[in-house]
C-alpha positions as CSV (number, residue, x, y, z in Angstrom):
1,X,3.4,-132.7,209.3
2,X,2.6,-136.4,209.0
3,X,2.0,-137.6,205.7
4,X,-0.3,-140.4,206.8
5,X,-4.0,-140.3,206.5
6,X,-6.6,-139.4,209.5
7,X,-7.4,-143.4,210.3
8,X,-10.9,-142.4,211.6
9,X,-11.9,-141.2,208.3
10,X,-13.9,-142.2,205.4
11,X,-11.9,-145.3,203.0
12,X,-11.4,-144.5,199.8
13,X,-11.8,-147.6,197.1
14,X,-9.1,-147.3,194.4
15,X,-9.3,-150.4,191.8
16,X,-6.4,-150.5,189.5
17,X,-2.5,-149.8,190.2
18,X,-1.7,-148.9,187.3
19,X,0.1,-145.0,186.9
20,X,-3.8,-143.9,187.1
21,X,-4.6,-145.8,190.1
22,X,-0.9,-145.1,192.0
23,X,-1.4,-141.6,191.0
24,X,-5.2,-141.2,192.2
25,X,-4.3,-143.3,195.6
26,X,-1.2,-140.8,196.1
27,X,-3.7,-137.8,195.7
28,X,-6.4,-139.0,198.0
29,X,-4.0,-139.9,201.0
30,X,-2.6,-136.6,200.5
31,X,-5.6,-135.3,201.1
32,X,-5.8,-136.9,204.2
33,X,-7.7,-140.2,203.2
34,X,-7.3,-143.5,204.0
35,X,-7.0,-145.1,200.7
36,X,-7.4,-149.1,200.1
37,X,-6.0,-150.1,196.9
38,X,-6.5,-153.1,194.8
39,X,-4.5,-154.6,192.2
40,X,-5.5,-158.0,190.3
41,X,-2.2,-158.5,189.1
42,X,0.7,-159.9,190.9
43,X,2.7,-156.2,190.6
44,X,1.3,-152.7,190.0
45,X,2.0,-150.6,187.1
46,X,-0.2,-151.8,184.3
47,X,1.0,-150.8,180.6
48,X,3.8,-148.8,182.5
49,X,5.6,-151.5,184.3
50,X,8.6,-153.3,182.9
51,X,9.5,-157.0,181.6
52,X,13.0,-157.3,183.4
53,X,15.4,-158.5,180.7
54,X,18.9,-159.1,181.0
55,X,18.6,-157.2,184.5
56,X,17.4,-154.7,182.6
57,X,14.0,-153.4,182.9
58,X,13.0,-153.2,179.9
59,X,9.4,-150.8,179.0
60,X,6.2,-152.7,177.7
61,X,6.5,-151.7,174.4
62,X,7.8,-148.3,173.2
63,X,7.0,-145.1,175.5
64,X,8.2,-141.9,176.0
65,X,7.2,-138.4,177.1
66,X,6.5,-135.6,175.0
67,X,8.0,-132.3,176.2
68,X,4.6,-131.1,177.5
69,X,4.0,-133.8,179.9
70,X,6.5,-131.6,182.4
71,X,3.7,-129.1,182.5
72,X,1.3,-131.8,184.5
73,X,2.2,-131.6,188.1
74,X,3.1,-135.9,188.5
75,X,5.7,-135.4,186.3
76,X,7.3,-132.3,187.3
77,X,7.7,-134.0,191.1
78,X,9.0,-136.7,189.8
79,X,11.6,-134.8,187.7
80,X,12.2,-132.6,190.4
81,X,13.8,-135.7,192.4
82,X,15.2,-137.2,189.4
83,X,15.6,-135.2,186.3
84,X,14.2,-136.7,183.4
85,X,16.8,-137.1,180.4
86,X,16.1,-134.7,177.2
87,X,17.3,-137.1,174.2
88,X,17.0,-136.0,170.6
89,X,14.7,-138.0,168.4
90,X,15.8,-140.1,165.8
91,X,13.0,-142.5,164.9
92,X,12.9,-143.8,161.6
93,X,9.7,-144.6,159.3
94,X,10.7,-148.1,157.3
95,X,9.0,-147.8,154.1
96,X,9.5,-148.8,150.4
97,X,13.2,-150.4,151.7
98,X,14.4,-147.1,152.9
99,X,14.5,-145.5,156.3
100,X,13.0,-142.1,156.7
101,X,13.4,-140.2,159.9
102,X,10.5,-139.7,161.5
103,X,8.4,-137.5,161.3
104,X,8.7,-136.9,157.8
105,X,8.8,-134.1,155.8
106,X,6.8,-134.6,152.3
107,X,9.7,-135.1,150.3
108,X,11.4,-137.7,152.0
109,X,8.3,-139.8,152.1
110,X,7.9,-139.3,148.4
111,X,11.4,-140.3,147.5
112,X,10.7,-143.6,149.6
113,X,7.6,-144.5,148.0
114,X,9.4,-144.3,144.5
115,X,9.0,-142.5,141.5
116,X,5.3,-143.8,140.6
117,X,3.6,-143.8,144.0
118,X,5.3,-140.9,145.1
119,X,3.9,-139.0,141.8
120,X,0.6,-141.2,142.4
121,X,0.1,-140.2,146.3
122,X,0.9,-136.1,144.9
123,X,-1.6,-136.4,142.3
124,X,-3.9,-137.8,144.8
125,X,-4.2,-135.2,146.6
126,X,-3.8,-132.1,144.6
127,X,-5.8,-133.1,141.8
128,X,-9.0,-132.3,143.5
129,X,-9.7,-128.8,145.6
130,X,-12.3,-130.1,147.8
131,X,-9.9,-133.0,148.8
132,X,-7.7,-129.9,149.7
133,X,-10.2,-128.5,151.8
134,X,-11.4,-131.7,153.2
135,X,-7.8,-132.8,154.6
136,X,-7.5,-129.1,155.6
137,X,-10.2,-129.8,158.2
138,X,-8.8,-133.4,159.3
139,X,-8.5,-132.6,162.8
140,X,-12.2,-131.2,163.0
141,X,-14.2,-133.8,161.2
142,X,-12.6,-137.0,162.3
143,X,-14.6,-136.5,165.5
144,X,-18.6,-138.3,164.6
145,X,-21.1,-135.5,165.1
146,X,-23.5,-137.4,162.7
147,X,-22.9,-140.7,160.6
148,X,-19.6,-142.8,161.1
149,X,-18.3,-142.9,157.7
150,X,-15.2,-145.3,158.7
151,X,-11.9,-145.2,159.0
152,X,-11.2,-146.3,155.0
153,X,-13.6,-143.5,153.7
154,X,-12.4,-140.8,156.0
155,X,-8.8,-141.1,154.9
156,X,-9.2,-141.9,150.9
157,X,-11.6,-138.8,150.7
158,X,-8.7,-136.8,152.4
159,X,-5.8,-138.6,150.7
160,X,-6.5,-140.2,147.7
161,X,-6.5,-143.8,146.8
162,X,-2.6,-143.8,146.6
163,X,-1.5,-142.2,149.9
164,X,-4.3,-144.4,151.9
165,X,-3.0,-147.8,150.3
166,X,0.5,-147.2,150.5
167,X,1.0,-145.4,154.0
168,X,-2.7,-145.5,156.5
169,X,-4.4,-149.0,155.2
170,X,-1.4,-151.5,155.6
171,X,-0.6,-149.7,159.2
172,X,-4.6,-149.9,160.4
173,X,-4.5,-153.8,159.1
174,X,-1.5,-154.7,161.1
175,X,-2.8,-153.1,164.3
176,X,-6.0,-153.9,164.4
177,X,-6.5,-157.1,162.2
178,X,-10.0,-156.2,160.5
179,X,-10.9,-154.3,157.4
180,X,-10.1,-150.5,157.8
181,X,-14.1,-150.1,156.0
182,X,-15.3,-151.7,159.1
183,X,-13.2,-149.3,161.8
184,X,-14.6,-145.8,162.9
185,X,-13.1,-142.4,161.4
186,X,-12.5,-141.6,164.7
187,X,-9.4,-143.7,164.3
188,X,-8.0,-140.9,161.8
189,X,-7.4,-138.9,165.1
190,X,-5.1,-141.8,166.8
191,X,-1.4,-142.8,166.5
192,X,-1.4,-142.8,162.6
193,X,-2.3,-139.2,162.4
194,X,-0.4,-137.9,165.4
195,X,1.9,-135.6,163.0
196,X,-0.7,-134.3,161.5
197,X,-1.0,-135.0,158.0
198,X,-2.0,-131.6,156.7
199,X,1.8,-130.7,158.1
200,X,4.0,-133.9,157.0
201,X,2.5,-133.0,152.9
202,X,3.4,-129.2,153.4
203,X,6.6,-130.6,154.4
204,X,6.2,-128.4,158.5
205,X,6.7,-131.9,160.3
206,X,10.7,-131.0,159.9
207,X,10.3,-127.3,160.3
208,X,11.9,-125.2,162.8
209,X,10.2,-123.9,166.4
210,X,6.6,-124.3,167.7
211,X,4.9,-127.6,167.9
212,X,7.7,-128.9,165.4
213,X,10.5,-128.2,167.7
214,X,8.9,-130.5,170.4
215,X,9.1,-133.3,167.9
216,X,12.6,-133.5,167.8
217,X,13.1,-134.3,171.1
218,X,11.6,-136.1,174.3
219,X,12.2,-136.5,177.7
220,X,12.7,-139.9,179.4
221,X,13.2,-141.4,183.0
222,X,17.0,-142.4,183.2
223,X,16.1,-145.6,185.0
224,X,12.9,-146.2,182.5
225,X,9.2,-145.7,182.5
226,X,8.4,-148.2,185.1
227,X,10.7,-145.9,187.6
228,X,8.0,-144.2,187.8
229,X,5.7,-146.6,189.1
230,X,8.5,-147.0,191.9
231,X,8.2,-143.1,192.4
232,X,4.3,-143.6,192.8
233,X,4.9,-147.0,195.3
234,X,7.8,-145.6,197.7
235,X,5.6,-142.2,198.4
236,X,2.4,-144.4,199.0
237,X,4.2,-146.1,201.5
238,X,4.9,-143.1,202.9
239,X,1.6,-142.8,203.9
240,X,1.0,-146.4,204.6
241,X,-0.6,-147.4,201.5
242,X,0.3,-150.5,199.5
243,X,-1.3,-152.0,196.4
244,X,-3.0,-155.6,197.7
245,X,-2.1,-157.6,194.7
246,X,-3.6,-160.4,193.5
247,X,-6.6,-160.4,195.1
248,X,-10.0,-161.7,194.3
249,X,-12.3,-158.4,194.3
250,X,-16.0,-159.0,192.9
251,X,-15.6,-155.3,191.4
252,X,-19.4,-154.9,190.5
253,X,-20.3,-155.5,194.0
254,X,-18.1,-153.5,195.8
255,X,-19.4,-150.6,193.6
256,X,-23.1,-151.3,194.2
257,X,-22.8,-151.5,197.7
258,X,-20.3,-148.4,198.1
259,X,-23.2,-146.7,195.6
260,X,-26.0,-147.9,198.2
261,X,-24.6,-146.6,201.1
262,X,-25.6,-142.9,202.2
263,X,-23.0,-140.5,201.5
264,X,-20.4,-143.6,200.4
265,X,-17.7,-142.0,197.9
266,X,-18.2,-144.1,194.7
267,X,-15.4,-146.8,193.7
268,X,-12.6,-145.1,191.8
269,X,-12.2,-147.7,189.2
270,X,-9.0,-147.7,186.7
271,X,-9.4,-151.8,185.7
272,X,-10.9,-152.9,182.1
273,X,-14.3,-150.8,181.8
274,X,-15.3,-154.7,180.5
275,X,-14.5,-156.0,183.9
276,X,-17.8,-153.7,185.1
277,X,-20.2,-154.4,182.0
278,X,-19.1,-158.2,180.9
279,X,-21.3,-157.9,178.0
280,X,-20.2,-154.4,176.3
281,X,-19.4,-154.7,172.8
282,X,-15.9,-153.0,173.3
283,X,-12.6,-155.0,172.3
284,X,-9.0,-154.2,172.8
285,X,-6.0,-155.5,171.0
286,X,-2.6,-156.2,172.3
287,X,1.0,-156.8,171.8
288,X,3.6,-159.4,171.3
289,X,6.6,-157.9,172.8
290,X,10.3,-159.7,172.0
291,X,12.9,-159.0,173.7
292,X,16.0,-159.6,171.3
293,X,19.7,-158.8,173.0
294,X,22.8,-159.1,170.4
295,X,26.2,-159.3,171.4
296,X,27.1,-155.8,169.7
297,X,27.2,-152.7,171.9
298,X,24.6,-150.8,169.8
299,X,23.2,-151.5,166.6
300,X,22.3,-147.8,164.6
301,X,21.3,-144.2,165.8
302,X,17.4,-144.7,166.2
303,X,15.4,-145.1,169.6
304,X,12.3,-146.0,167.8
305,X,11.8,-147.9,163.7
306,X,8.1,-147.5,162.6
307,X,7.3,-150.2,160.2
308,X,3.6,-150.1,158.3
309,X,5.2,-152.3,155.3
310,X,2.8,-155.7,155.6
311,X,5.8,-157.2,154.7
312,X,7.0,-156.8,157.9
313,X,5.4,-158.5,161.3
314,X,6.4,-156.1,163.2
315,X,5.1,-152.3,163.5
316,X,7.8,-150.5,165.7
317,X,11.0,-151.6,166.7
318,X,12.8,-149.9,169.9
319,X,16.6,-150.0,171.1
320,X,16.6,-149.5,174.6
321,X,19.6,-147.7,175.5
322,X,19.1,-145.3,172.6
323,X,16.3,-144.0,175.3
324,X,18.0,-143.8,178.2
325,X,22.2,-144.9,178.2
326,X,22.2,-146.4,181.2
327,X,19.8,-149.2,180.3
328,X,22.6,-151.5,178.8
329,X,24.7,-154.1,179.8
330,X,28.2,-153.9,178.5
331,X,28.8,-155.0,174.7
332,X,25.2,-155.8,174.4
333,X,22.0,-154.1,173.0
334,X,18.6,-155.2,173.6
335,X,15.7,-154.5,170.7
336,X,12.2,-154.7,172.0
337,X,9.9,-155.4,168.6
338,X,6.5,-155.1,168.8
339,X,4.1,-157.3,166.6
340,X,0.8,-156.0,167.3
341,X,-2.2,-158.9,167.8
342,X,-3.9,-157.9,164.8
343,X,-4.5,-160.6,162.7
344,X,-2.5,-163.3,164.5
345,X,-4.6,-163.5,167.3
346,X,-3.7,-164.6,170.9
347,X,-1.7,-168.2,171.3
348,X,1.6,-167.1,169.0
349,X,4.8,-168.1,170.1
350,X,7.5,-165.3,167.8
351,X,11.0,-166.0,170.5
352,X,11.2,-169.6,169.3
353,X,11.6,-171.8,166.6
354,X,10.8,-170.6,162.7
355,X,8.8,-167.9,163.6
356,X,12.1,-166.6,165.5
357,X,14.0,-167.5,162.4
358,X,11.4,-165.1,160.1
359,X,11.6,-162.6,162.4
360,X,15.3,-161.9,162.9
361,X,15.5,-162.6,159.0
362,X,12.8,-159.5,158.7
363,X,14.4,-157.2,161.0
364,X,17.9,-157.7,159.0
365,X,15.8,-156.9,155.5
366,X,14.4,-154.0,157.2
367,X,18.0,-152.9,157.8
368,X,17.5,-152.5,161.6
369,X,19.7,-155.9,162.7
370,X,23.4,-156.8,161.1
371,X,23.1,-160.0,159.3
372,X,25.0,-162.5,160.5
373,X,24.7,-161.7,164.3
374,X,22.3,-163.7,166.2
375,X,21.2,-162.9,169.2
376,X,22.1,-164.2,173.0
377,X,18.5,-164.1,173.9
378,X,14.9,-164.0,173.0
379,X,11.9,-163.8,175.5
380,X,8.1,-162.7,174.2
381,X,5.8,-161.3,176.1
382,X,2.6,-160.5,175.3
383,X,0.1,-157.7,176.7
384,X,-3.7,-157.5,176.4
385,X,-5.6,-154.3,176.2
386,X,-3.0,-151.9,174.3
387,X,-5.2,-150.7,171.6
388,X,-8.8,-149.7,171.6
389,X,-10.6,-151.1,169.0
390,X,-12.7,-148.3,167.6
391,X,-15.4,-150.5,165.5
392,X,-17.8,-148.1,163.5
393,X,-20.7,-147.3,166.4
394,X,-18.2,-147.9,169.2
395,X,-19.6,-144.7,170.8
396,X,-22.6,-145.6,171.6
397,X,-21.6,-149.2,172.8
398,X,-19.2,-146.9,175.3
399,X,-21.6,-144.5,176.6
400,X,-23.9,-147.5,177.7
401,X,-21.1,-149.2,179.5
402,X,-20.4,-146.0,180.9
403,X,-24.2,-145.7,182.4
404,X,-24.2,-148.8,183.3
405,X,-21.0,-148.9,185.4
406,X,-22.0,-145.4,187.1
407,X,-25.3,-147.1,188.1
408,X,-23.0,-149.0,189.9
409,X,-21.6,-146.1,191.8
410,X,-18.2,-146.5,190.4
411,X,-16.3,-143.4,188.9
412,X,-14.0,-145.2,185.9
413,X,-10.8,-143.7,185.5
414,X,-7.4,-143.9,182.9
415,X,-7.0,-145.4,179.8
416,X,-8.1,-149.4,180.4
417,X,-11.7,-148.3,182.1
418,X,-11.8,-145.0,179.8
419,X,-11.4,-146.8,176.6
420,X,-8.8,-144.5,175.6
421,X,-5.4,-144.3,173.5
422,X,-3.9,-142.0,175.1
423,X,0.0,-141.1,176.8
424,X,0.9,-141.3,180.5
425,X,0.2,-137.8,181.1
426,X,-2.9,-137.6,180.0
427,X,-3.3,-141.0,182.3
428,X,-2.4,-138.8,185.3
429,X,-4.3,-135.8,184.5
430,X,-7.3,-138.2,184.7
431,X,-6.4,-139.3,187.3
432,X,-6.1,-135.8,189.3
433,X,-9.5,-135.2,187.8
434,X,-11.3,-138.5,189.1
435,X,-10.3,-137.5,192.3
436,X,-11.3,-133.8,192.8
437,X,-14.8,-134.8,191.2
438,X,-15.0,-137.5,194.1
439,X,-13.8,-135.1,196.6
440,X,-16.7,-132.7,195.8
441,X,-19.2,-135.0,196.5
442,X,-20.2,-135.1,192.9
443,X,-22.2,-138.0,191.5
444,X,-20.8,-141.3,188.8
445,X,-23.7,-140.2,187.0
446,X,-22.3,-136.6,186.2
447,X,-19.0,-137.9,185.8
448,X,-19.5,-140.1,182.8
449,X,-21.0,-136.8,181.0
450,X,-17.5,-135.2,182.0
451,X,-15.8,-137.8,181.1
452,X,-16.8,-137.7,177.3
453,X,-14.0,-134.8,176.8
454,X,-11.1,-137.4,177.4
455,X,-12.8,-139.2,173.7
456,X,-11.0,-136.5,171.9
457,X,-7.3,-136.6,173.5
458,X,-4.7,-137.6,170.7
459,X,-1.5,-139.8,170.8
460,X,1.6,-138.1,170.7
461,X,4.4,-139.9,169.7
């Protein structure tokens, strides 16, 4: 049976070739559509494409897949062609001059906060029963079903003063760059709590079996995350589709005239939600990614450092082949560190000069390069639109953009046009949604109501 789509039949828009947009384009020519696909950028594969370094391809920051992303059907096909590699994990949490793996049980984070903020942060929290209550229920009232208290609030109320300033402020400050006071609680669901913080002080983060289990381990690509855009690419082509690249698309008027044409499919749109509604009040941060590779053939144990210290620039470190072996060249190791936009602000330059100096001296006091060892080479790269910026009242500022692009008869899909924080298989499972709401013949209109559900997904990590 041919694989390529009916050419008399209805064209499917798909903007965005990203994993969302490669997976949603795959889907629909499967299903017998033919499928025009747009990507502004000179390549596809968005936030999961690669920076070639050293020959090596080298991920946009740190990624990898939980466990649970074999149960969605992308990733399971692309397994089944080429397993995915099961690596223990061996991140470690840089605090108070110590490295403690990651996730951490209580008593190990106590021991690297010291003697008086560890007793401080226990205190904290135990002191008061309705604190005990309150971070008991974490997970169920970070979402806002009345007033936005903020981010700051939310946690200190959960916390204590001591745990908040020593652990969740200084990590919310260097991702995001303005007051925690001023970001939503709904922030308290993202990356920083992803371990759950009623488990790490109960000390369950290291425990054996269940959700705990999973932690210790994830699965990879052996050839790296962007393989998997190649996956997506090669069976596209297979049914004659290919991303157009680079091409001037005036997005908002391609929806409006696919919305005003009888029984059009809408625009399946997986760009910047922003790109749609210029004027939407909804900012992203991003990432300065350098790429460091030192003349040793590995440097320590650890795939991933986590670094909320302020003293620090950077907030996670990565050694590439410590995710997948083969990505190495021989007697070398290449460190990706990520110094989030924050407070710096577009226009930095961290790969040359002092600021290259600061940073290699940082990562040696963090204990994560040798001293004495420079590296061969330094490249920075930076990427826009990694982190959401959930300002208090962000919610409604979303569902506004969201009517207004559906009045545009465009269906936004994946992370960029969702607004979302979110891993790659929840990317695809939004993807496989998308499409079987289009292929009923349901309406933009009832999707942005559907689409509220993907607010809640968390970061696992």
């Amino acid at each position: 049976m041919s694989l390529r789509p009916d050419a008399a039949g209805p064209e499917r828009l798909v903007v965005g070739a990203g994993i969302s947009g490669l997976y949603a384009a795959l889907l629909l020519a499967r299903a017998g559509r033919r499928v025009r696909l747009l990507e502004r950028a000179a390549r596809p594969g968005g936030l999961a494409g690669a920076e070639v370094f050293r020959g090596l391809p080298c991920d946009l920051g740190s990624h990898r897949l939980h466990p649970a992303a074999l149960e969605q059907p992308l990733f399971r096909e692309v397994h089944a062609r080429s397993p995915f590699l099961t690596r223990p994990r061996r991140g470690v949490l840089v605090l108070g001059g110590r490295h403690v793996p990651y996730p951490p049980s209580a008593p190990s984070l106590l021991r690297a906060l010291g003697l008086r903020a560890g007793a401080a942060m226990s205190l904290g929290f135990a002191a008061q029963r309705g604190r005990r209550a309150a971070f008991a229920r974490w997970e169920h009232d970070r979402a806002i079903a009345g007033e936005d208290v903020g981010f700051e609030r939310f946690v200190r109320d959960r916390v204590g003063a001591a745990a908040y300033a020593s652990f969740y402020r200084p990590y919310a400050e260097k991702v995001w760059g303005i007051p925690p006071s001023e970001l939503s609680q709904t922030v308290a669901k993202k990356r920083i709590s992803t371990t759950s913080p009623l488990a790490l002080f109960k000390g369950l983060a290291r425990a054996r079996g269940g959700a705990a289990a999973d932690l210790a381990r994830f699965v990879y690509p052996p050839g790296g995350i962007s393989s998997i855009i190649a996956y997506l690419e090669a069976r596209l082509a297979e049914s004659g589709v290919r991303a157009e690249c680079g091409a001037a698309f005036d997005l908002a008027a391609a929806g409006a005239r696919a919305g005003a044409r009888a029984g059009a499919a809408p625009a399946l749109f997986a760009g910047d939600l922003v790109d749609l509604v210029p004027d939407a009040r909804l900012e992203h941060r991003g990432l300065y990614l350098v790429y460091l590779a030192y003349p040793r053939a590995r440097l320590g144990a650890p795939e991933t450092y986590y670094c909320p210290d302020p003293r620090f620039w950077f907030g996670r470190v990565s050694e590439l082949q410590n995710y997948a072996p083969d990505l190495r060249r021989p007697g070398e190791t290449v460190l990706c560190v990520e110094i989030p936009e924050g407070a710096w602000g577009r226009g930095r330059d961290f790969a040359a000069g002092q600021p290259l100096e600061v940073l290699l001296d940082q990562l040696v006091r963090a204990g994560i390069a040798p001293p004495g060892v420079a590296p061969i080479e330094a490249r920075q790269r930076f990427v826009p639109g990694v982190y959401p910026l959930y300002r208090r009242g962000w919610l409604r500022d979303w569902r506004a953009a969201m009517r207004r692009a559906a009045a545009l008869g465009v269906v936004p899909f994946g992370r960029q046009a969702l607004f979302l924080h979110c891993n790659l298989d929840h990317c695809a499972a939004i993807a496989a949604d998308a499409v079987a709401h289009v292929e009923a013949g349901r309406s933009p209109e009832a999707w942005v109501l559907d689409a509220e559900r993907y607010l809640d997904v968390q970061v696992r990590d």
